[in-house]
N, C-alpha and C positions, 0 to 999 in steps of 0.2 A: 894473865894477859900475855900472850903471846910474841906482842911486840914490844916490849918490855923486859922480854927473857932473851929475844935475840942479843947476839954479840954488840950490833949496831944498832941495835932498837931504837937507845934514846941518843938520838944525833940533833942538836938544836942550832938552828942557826935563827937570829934577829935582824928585823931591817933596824939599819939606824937612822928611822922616824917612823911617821905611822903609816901603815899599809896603803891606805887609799893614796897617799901622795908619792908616798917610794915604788908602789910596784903598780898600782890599776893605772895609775893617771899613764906613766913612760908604757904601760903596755894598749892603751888609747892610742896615747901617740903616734906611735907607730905604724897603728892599724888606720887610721886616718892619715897619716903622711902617705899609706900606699894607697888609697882613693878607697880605704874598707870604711866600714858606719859601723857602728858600738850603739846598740838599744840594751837600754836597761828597764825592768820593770815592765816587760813586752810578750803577755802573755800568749802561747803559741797553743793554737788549738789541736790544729792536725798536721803534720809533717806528708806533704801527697808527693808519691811517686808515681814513675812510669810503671811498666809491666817489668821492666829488668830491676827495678829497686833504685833505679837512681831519681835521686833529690829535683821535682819538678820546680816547687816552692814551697813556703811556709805557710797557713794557711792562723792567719793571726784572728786570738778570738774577738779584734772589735771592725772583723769581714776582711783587712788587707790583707795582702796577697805581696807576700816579700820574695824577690827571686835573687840568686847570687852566685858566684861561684864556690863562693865556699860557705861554712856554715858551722859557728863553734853555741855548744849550749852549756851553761851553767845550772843545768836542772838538775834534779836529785835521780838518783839511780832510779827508785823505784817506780817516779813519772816517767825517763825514759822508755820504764818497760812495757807503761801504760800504752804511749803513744807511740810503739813502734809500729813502723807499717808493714801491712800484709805481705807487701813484696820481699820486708826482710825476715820475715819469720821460717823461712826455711834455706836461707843462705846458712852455711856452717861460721863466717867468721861474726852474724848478728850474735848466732846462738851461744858463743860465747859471754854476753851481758846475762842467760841463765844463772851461773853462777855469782853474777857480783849481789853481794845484799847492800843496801842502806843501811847507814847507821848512825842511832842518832848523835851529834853531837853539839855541844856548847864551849862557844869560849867565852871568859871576860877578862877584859884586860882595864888592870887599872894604871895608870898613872897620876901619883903626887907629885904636889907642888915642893917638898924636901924630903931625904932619904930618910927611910925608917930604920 
């Protein structure tokens, strides 16, 4: 493994509590204190652009129609490359996402109730 032979491979850092309340909730926050919306569980049919590639709206698969100025996705690489649009398939900086692969991974995290 590759990242594991590097000098800095294994660099770990821990929140101290659990993820959804230390890092999603304060990064909510934020995005709703500036007048942005957070959907979760919102699946995204087709991403429609103009003729130049830029982001017309979202096109959600239960018919709505999301429009915004800006636009962050938490999908997996390789739906990204599903649904990219035509407009950006021959820009040089989309073509870049050629190279990224998926990969699968798993965490679990247990926490006891006293130290082992």
């Amino acid at each position: 493994n590759r990242f594991l032979n590097e000098d800095n491979g294994l660099q770990m850092a821990f929140l101290d509590g659990n993820q959804p309340e230390r890092l999603c909730a304060p990064m909510v926050d934020r995005i709703k204190s500036q007048g942005g919306e957070v959907r979760l569980s919102s699946p995204v049919k087709k991403i429609v652009t103009d003729e130049a590639g830029n982001i017309q709206h979202l096109e959600m698969r239960d018919g709505e129609k999301i429009v915004a100025d800006e636009y962050i996705s938490a999908m997996p690489v390789d739906i990204v490359k599903r649904m990219e649009p035509a407009a950006w398939q021959k820009m040089p900086y989309f073509r870049q996402m050629d190279a990224l692969e998926g990969i699968p991974v798993i965490n679990l995290h247990m926490w006891f109730d006293r130290k082992l």
